[in-house]
C-alpha positions in Angstrom: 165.1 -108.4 -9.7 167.6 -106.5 -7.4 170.7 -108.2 -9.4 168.8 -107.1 -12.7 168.8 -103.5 -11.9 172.6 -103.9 -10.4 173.3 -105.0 -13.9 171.5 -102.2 -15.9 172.7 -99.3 -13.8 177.0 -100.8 -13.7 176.4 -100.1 -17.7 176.1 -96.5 -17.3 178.0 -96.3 -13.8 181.5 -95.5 -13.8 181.4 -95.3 -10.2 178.7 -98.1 -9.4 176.4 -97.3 -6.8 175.9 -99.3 -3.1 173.7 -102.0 -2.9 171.8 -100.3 -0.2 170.7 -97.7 -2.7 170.0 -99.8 -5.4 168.0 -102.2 -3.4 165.7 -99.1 -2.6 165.7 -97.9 -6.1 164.6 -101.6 -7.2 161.5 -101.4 -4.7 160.8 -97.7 -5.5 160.9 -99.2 -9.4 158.6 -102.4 -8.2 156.0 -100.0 -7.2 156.3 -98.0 -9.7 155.2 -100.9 -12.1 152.4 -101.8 -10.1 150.8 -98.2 -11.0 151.9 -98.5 -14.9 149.3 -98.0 -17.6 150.1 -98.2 -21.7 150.5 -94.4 -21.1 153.4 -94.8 -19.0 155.1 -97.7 -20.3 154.9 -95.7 -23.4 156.9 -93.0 -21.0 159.5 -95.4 -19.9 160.1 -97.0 -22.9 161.2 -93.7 -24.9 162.9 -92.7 -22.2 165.3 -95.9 -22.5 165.0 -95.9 -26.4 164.7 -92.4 -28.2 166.1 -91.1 -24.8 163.5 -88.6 -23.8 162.6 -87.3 -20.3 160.4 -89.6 -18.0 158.9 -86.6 -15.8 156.5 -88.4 -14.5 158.9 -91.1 -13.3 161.4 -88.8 -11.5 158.8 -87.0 -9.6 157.7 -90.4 -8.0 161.4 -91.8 -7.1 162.5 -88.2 -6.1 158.9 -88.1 -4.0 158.7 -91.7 -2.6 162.7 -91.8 -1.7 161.9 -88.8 0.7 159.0 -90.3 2.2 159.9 -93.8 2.3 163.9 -93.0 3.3 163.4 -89.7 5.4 166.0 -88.1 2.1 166.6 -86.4 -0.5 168.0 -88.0 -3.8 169.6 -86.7 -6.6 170.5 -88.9 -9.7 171.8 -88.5 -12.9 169.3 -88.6 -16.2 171.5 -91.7 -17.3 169.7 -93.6 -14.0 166.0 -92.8 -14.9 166.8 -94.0 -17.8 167.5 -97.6 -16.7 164.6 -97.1 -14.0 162.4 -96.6 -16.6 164.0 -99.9 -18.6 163.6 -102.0 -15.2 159.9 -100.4 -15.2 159.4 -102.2 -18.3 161.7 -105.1 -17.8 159.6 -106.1 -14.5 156.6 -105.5 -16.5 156.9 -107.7 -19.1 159.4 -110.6 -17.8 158.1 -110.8 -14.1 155.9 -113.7 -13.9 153.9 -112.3 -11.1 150.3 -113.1 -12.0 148.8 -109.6 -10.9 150.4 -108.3 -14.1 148.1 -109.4 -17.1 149.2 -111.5 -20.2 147.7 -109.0 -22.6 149.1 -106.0 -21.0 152.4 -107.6 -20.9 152.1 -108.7 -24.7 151.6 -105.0 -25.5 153.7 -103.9 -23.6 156.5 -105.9 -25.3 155.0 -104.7 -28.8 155.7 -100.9 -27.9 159.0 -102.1 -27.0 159.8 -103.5 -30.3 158.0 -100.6 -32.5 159.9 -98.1 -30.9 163.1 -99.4 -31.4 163.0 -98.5 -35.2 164.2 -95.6 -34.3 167.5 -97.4 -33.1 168.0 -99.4 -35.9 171.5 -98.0 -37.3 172.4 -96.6 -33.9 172.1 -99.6 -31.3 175.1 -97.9 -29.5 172.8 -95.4 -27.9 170.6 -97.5 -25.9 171.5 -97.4 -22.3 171.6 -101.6 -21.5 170.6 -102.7 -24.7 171.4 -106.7 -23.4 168.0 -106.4 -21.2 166.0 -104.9 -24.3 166.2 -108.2 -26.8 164.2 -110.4 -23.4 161.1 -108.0 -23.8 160.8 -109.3 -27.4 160.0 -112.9 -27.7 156.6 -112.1 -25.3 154.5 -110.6 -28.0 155.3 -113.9 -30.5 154.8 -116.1 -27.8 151.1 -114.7 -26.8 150.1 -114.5 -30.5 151.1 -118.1 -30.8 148.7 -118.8 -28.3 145.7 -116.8 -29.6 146.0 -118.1 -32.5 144.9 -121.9 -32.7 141.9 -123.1 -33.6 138.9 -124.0 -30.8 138.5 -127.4 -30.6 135.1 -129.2 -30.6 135.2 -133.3 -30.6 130.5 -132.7 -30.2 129.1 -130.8 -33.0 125.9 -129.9 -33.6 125.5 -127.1 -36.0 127.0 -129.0 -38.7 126.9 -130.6 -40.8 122.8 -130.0 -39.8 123.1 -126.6 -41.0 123.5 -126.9 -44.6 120.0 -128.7 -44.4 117.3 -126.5 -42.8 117.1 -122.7 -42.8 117.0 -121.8 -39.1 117.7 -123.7 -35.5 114.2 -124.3 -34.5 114.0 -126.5 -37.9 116.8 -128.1 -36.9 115.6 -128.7 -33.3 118.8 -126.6 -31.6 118.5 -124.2 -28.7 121.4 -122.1 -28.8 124.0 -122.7 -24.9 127.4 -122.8 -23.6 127.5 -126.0 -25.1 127.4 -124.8 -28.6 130.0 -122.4 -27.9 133.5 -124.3 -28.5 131.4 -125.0 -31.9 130.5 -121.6 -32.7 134.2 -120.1 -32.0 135.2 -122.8 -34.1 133.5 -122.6 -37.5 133.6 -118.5 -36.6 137.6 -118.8 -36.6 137.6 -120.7 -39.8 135.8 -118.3 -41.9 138.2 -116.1 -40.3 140.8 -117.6 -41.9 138.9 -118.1 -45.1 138.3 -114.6 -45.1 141.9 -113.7 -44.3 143.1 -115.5 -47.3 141.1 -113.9 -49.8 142.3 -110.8 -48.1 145.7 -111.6 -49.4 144.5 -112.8 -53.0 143.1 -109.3 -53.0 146.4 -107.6 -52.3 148.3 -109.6 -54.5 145.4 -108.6 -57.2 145.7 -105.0 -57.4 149.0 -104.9 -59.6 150.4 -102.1 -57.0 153.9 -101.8 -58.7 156.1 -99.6 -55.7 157.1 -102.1 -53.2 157.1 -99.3 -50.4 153.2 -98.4 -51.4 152.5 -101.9 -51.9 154.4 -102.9 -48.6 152.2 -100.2 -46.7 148.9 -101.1 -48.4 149.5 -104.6 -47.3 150.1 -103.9 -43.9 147.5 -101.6 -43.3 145.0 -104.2 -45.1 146.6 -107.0 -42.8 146.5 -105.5 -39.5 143.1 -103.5 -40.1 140.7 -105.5 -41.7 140.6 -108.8 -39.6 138.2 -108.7 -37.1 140.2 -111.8 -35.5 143.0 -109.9 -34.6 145.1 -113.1 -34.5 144.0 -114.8 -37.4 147.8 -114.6 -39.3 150.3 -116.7 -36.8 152.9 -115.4 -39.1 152.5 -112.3 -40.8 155.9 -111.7 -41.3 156.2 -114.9 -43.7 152.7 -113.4 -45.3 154.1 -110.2 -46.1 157.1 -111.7 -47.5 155.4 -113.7 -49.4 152.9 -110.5 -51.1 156.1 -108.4 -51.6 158.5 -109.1 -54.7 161.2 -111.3 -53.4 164.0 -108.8 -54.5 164.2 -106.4 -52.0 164.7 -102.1 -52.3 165.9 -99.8 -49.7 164.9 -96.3 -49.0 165.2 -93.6 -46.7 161.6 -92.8 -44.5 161.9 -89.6 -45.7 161.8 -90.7 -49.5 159.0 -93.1 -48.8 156.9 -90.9 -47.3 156.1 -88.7 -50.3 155.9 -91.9 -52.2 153.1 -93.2 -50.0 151.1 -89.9 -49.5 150.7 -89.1 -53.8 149.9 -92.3 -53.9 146.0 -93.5 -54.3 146.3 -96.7 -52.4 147.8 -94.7 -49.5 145.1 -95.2 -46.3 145.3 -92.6 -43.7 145.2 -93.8 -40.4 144.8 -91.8 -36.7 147.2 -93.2 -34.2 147.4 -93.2 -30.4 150.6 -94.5 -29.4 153.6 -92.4 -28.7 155.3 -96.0 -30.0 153.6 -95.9 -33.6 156.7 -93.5 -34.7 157.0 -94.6 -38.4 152.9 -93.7 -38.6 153.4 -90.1 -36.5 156.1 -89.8 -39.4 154.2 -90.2 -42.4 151.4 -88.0 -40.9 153.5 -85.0 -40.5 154.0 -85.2 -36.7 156.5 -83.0 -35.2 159.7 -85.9 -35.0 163.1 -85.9 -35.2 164.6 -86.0 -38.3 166.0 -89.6 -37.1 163.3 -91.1 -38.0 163.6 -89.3 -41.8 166.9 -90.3 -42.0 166.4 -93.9 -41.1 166.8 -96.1 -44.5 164.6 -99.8 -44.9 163.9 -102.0 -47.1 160.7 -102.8 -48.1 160.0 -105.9 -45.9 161.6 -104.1 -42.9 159.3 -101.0 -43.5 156.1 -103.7 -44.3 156.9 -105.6 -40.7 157.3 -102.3 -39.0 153.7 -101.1 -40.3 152.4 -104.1 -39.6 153.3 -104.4 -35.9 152.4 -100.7 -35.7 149.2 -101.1 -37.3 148.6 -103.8 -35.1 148.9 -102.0 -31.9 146.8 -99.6 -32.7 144.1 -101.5 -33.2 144.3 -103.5 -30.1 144.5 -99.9 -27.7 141.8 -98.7 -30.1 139.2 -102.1 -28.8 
């Protein structure tokens, strides 16, 4: 991971630094991982992207150098920057198993919601080559939550559909009904999930920016299987009209608010920046200025929406 940060830092070097020091910087940024919550990644990662100030990181390498080095460092604000990418970089791509799969799926997910912001200006990103990796993670995990249980010995059914409780049937409920259970729980889920999108699809809503939000919100809210869609991109194309509009956020978001299928909703993440936007948060006018089209704003919600509700369980 040493070469990795020797990479990030020669992009906003022009004098690059000795291996010596980047070597401790890369240890100082190892540890520094180790004691990362969302709160901090959150930290790092608009540090890197919307090119805020990590306090909280600097006071650690500037404390930790001292008493690890016996000295004082001073480095520019372009260098926490890329400590704060490798922070995240380690977090997410490191395959050491102390670092959890779920954490490192939202982790990756933060990543990718706050780079709207950077959508028309990719030239501001500090080593934008080691920010396209942290992607692929959160697809890959919901991939993998999303298949079915399998169960080769049932016992429930077809039984059920006879009698009107388990003792009738002669069943006492164990582990060894679970894999069943999940099972036929997962495909109601899915059941469920489709009428979901009938439903959209029924209410007629004619502005594809309301209905793009509605269906989002609907989408990433209402399942109680989280990963129930393995593709929602390819479901929200296929709810919005297949001609697409652009607008800019700051158009949208009266559109959305005057409109009656608009569905407040209280975030937590300093990553949900399209959703701190429509609620009036205090934001750059970036974010106003930023113009989407209708499936781009719909997948942006989504994946927002979607966070939320996994830091909100």
């Amino acid at each position: 991971m040493d070469a990795v940060l020797e990479k990030m830092l020669n992009s906003v070097l022009v004098i690059p630094f000795q291996k010596d020091l980047t070597s401790k910087l890369a240890s100082l940024g190892k540890s520094y991982a180790k004691t990362a919550d969302r709160h901090k990644v959150e930290d790092c990662v608009s540090a890197f992207i919307c090119g805020t100030q990590n306090t909280t990181l600097r006071s650690y390498i500037i404390k930790q150098y001292r008493e690890q080095f016996n000295e004082n460092i001073k480095l520019p604000s372009a260098v926490y920057k890329i400590l704060s990418e490798y922070v995240v970089y380690i977090l997410i791509i490191d395959t050491d198993k102390e670092y959890d799969d779920t954490d490192r799926m939202i982790y990756s997910l933060i990543v990718r919601n706050m780079m709207v912001i950077r959508k028309n200006s990719y030239n501001k990103l500090p080593a934008p080559a080691f920010i396209t990796p942290m992607y692929p993670f959160s697809d890959s995990y919901r991939k993998n939550e999303n298949h079915i249980e399998e169960c080769s010995d049932t016992q429930i059914v077809p039984d059920i559909f006879e009698y009107d409780s388990f003792e009738d049937m002669d069943v006492t409920l164990d582990e060894d009904n679970f894999s069943e259970i999940k099972q036929l729980a997962q495909q109601a889920a899915m059941l469920k999930y489709q009428e979901l999108i009938c439903d959209i699809k029924s209410k007629g809503i004619e502005d594809p920016f309301v209905l793009a939000y509605y269906a989002a919100n609907m989408l990433a809210v209402e399942p109680q299987w989280k990963y129930v869609d393995s593709n929602p991109v390819k479901t929200l194309m296929n709810i919005l009209p297949s001609s697409r509009k652009n607008a800019k956020m700051k158009n949208i978001k009266p559109k959305l608010k005057d409109s009656e299928w608009y569905i407040s909703y209280e975030s937590d993440s300093k990553s949900s920046l399209l959703l701190n936007y429509i609620k009036d948060s205090d934001l750059t006018n970036e974010i106003g200025e930023l113009s989407l089209s209708d499936l781009e704003f719909a997948i942006y919600m989504y994946y927002e929406l979607f966070l939320e509700e996994l830091i909100k369980d």
